[in-house]
C-alpha positions as CSV (number, residue, x, y, z in Angstrom):
1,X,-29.0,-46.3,9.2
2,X,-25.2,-45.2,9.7
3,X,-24.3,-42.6,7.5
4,X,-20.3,-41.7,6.8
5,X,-18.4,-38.2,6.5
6,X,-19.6,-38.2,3.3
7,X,-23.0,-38.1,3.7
8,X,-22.7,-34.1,5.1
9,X,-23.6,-31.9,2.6
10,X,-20.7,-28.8,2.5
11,X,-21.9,-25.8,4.0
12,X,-22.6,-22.9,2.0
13,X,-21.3,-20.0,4.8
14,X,-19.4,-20.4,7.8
15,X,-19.6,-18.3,11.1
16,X,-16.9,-16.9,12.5
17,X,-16.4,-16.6,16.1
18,X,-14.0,-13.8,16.4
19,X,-11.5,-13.6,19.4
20,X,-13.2,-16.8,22.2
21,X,-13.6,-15.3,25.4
22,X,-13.7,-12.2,24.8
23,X,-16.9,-11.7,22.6
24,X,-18.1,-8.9,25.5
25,X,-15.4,-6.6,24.6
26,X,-15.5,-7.3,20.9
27,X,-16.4,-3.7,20.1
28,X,-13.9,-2.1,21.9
29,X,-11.3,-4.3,20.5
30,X,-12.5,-3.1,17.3
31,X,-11.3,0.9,17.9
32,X,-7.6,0.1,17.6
33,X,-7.5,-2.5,14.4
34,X,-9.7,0.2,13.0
35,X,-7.2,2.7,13.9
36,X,-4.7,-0.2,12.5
37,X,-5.6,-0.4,9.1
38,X,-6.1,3.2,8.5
39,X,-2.7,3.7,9.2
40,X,-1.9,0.7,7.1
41,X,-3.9,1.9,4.3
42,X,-2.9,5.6,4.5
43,X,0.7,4.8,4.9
44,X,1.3,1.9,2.3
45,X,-0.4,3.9,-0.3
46,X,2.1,7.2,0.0
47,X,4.8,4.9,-0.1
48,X,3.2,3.8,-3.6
49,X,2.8,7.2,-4.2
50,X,6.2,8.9,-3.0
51,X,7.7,6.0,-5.3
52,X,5.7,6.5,-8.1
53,X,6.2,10.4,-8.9
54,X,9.9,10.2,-7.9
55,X,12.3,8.9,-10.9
56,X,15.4,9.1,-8.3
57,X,13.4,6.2,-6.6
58,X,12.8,4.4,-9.7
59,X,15.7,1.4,-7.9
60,X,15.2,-1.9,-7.4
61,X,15.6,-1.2,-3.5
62,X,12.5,1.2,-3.5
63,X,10.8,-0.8,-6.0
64,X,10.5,-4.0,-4.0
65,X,9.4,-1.8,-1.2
66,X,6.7,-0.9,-3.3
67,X,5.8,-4.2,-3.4
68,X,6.3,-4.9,-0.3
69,X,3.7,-2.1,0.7
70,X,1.4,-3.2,-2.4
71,X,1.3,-7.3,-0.5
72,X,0.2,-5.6,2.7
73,X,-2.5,-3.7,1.5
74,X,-3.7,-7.2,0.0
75,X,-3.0,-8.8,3.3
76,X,-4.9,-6.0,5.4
77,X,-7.8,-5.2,3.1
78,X,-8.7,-9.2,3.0
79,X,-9.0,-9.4,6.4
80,X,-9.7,-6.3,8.6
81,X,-13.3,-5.0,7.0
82,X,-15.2,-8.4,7.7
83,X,-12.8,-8.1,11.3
84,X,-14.6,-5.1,11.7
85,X,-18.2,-5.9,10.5
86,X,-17.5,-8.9,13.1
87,X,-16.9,-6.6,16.2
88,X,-19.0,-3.9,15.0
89,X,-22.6,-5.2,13.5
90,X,-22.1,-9.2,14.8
91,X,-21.9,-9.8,10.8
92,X,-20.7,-13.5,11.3
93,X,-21.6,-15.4,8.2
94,X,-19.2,-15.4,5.6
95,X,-20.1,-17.5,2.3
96,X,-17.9,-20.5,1.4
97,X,-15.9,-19.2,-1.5
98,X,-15.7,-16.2,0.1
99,X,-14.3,-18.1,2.9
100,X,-11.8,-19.9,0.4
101,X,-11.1,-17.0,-0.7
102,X,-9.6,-15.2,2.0
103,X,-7.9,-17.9,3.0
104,X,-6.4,-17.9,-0.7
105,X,-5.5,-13.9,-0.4
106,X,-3.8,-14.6,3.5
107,X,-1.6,-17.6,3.1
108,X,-0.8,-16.7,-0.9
109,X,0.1,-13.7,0.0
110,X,2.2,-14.2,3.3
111,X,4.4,-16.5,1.1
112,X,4.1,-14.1,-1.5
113,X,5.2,-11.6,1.5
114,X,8.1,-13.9,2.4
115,X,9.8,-13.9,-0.9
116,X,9.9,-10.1,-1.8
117,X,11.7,-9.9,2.0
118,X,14.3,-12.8,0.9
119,X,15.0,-10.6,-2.8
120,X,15.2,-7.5,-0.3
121,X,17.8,-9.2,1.7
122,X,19.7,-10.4,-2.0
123,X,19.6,-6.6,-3.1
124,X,21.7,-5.1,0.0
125,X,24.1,-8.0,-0.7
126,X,24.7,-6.7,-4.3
127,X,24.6,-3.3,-3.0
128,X,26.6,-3.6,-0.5
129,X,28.9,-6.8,-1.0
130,X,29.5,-6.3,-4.7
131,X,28.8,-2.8,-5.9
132,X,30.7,-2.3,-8.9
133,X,28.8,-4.9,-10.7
134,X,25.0,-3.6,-8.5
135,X,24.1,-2.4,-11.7
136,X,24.6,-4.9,-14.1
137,X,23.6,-7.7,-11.4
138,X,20.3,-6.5,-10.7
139,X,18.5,-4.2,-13.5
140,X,15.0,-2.9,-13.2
141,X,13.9,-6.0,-15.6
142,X,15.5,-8.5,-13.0
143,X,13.3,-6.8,-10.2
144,X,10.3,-7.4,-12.2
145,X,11.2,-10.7,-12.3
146,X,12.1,-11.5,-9.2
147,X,8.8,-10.0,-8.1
148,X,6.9,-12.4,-10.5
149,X,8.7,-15.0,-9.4
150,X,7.9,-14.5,-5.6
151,X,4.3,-14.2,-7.0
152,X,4.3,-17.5,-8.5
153,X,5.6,-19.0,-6.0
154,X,3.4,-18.0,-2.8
155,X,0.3,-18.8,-5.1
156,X,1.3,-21.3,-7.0
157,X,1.9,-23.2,-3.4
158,X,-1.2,-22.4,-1.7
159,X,-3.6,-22.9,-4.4
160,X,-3.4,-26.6,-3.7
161,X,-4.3,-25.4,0.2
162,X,-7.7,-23.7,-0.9
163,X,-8.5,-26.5,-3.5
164,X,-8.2,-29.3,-1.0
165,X,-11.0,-27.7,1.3
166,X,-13.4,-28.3,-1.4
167,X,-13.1,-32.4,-1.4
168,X,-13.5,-31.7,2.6
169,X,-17.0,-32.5,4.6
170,X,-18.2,-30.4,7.4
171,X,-19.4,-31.4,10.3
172,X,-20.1,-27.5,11.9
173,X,-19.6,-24.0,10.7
174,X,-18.1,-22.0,13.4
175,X,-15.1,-21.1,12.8
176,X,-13.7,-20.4,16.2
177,X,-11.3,-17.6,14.8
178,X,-11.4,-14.1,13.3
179,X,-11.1,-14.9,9.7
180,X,-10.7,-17.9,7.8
181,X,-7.3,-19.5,9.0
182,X,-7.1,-22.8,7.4
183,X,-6.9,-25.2,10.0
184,X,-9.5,-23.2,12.2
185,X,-11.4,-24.5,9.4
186,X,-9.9,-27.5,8.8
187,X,-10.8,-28.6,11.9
188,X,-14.6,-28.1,11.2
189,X,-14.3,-31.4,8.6
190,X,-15.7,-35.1,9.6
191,X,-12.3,-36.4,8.7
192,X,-9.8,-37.0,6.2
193,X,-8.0,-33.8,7.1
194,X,-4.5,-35.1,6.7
195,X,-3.5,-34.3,3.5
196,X,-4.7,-30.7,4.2
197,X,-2.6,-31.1,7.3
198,X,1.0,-32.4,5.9
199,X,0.6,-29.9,2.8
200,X,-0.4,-27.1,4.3
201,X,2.9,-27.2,7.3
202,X,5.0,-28.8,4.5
203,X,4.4,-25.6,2.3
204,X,5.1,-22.9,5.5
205,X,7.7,-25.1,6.4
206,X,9.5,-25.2,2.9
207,X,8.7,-21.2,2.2
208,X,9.7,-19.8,5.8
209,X,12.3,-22.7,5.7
210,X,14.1,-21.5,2.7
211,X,13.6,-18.2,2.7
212,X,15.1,-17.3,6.3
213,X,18.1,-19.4,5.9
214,X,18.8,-17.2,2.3
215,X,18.1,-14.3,4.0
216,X,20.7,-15.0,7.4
217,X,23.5,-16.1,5.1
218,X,22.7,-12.8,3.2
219,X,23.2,-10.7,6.4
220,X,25.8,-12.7,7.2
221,X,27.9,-12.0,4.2
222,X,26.4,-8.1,4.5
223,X,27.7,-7.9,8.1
224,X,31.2,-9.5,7.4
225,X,31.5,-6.9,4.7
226,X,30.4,-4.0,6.8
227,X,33.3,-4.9,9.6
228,X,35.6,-4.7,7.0
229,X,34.4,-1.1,6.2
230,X,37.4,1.6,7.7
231,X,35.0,4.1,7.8
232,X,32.9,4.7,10.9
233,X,30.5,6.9,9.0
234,X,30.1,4.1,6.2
235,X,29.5,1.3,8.4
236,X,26.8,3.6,10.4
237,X,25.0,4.4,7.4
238,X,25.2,0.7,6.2
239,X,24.1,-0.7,9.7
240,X,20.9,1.9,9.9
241,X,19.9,0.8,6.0
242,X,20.4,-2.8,6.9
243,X,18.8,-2.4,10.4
244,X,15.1,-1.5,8.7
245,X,15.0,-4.0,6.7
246,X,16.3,-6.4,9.3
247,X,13.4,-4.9,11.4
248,X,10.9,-5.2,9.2
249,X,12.1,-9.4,8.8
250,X,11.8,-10.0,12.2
251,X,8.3,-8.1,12.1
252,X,7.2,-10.4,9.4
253,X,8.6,-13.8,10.4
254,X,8.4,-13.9,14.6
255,X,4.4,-13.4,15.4
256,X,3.5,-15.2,12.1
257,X,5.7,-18.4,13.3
258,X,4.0,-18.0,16.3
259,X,0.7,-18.3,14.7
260,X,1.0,-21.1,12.6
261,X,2.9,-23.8,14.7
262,X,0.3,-22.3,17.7
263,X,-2.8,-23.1,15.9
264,X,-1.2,-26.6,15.2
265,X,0.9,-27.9,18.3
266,X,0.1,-25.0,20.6
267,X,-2.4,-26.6,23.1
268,X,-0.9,-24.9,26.4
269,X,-1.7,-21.3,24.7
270,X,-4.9,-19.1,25.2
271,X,-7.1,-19.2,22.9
272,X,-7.7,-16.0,23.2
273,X,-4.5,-14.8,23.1
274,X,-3.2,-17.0,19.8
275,X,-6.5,-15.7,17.8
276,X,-5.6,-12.1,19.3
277,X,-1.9,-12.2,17.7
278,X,-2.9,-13.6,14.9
279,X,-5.4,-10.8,14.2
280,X,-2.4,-8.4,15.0
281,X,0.2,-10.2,12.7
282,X,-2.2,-9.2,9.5
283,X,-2.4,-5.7,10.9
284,X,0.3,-4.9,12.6
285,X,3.8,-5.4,10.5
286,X,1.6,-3.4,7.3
287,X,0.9,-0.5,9.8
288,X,4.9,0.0,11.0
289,X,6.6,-1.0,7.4
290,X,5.5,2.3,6.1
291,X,7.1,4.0,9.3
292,X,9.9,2.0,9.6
293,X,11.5,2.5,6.4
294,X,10.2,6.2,6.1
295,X,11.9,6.7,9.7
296,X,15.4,5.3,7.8
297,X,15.1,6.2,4.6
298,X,15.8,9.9,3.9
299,X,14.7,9.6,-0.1
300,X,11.7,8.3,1.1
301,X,11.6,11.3,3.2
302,X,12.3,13.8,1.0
303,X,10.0,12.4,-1.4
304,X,7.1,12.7,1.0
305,X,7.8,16.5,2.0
306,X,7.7,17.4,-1.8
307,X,4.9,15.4,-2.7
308,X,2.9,17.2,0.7
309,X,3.9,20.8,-1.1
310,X,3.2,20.0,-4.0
311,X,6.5,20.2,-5.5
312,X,8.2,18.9,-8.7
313,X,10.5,16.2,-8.1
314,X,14.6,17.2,-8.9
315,X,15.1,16.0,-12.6
């Protein structure tokens, strides 16, 4: 008797591969994302911390870095533990809606990601383009909701994504991936998979899209400005604030590019090598945000040695 798609029953767990090819050295690999996301961790939450006890940092430039820093801890933490009980113990299986879920908390939260950078790039305009009016442009209740809106946004889009796995049958459970990427598991399904398919790039597409056109006509309006500055010293100062958070863009936008359009049109490319960067892109960027802005930012700085000794915080 010929049975359809339909007839699979939905798994209740997946397995997860890891990184193809290079399951032998799986434990090894382990070391240096373990080394990763303690950095990550460590160094996201003092700039939580540094921000929270100082009321000098209490501006909407700080504040969205504490979101920013707040995103990657959500980004990290839902991926690098089961990473790590992968390498480490071989702990494979990972439940359906747990599975659902982390795909939930990585995409969400990358578009979520993507449009705290763009109302980064929107505050050094007002800062820097139109300063007389900074203050009244952009108050502390305007951060807030920008923030919510960015919220709503990247998980308002990519609930559809997790919902539409559920009308999905499976024909395997290995997911030949790290974590639970959605067209790694996507591809597990009998068929049917292309409204998972056109929404899913349509959704990156519009977010990344949007976002990193704002955020180059931003710079480009910041960087017109700053050439018209007659000061050297101003125009230094400008370039190095600018220059972090330009830093921490590219950071942000280049590998995870790489990874999504890889995982859909990349054929030619390693397997190994797209499920290695992809792994890195979660990790990576929330290890050197911290670093990168505390390397530029002399508040941040100075907020850090006070908090380390203990010190009360200039009134």
């Amino acid at each position: 008797m010929h049975h359809t798609n339909h007839s699979h029953q939905n798994p209740t767990s997946f397995l997860l591969l890891g990184i193809p090819g290079l399951e032998e050295a799986h434990f090894w690999i382990a070391f240096p994302f373990c080394s990763m996301y303690v950095l990550a961790v460590l160094g996201n939450a003092a700039v939580l911390l540094v921000v929270h006890s100082e009321p000098a940092l209490h501006q909407p430039m700080y504040l969205f870095l504490c979101m920013l820093s707040a995103i990657d801890l959500v980004l990290c933490t839902s991926t690098v533990p089961k990473l790590l009980a992968l390498f480490w113990a071989n702990a494979a299986e990972i439940a359906f809606g747990a599975c659902a879920a982390q795909m939930f908390f990585i995409h969400g939260f990358s578009a979520v990601e993507s449009g705290v950078l763009l109302s980064m790039a929107f505050d050094r305009y007002l800062a820097i383009c139109r300063p007389l009016h900074y203050g009244s442009l952009l108050p502390p209740a305007s951060v807030g909701k920008l923030g919510a809106a960015a919220l709503l946004r990247g998980l308002g889009l990519m609930t559809p994504l997790t919902c539409l796995l559920a009308r999905l049958s499976y024909c395997g459970r290995v997911v030949a991936h790290s974590y639970c990427e959605h067209m790694a598991v996507v591809k597990l399904a009998c068929g049917g998979t292309r409204p998972n398919s056109v929404y899913g790039i349509t959704a990156a597409t519009l977010v990344v899209g949007t976002d990193s056109v704002c955020i180059a006509v931003s710079y480009a309006l910041i960087l017109r400005a700053v050439l018209g500055l007659s000061s050297k010293e101003a125009r230094a100062k400008t370039f190095g604030t600018c220059g972090s958070h330009l830093g921490v863009i590219l950071l942000f936008y280049m590998p995870g590019l790489f990874s999504f359009y890889t995982q859909r049109f990349g054929q030619r490319v390693p397997k190994h090598i797209h499920i290695l960067l992809a792994d890195l892109y979660l990790v990576v960027p929330a290890m050197l945000n911290p670093i990168i802005y505390g390397m530029k930012t002399k508040q941040i700085q100075d907020g850090a040695l006070r908090l380390l000794r203990r010190g009360p915080a200039p009134s």
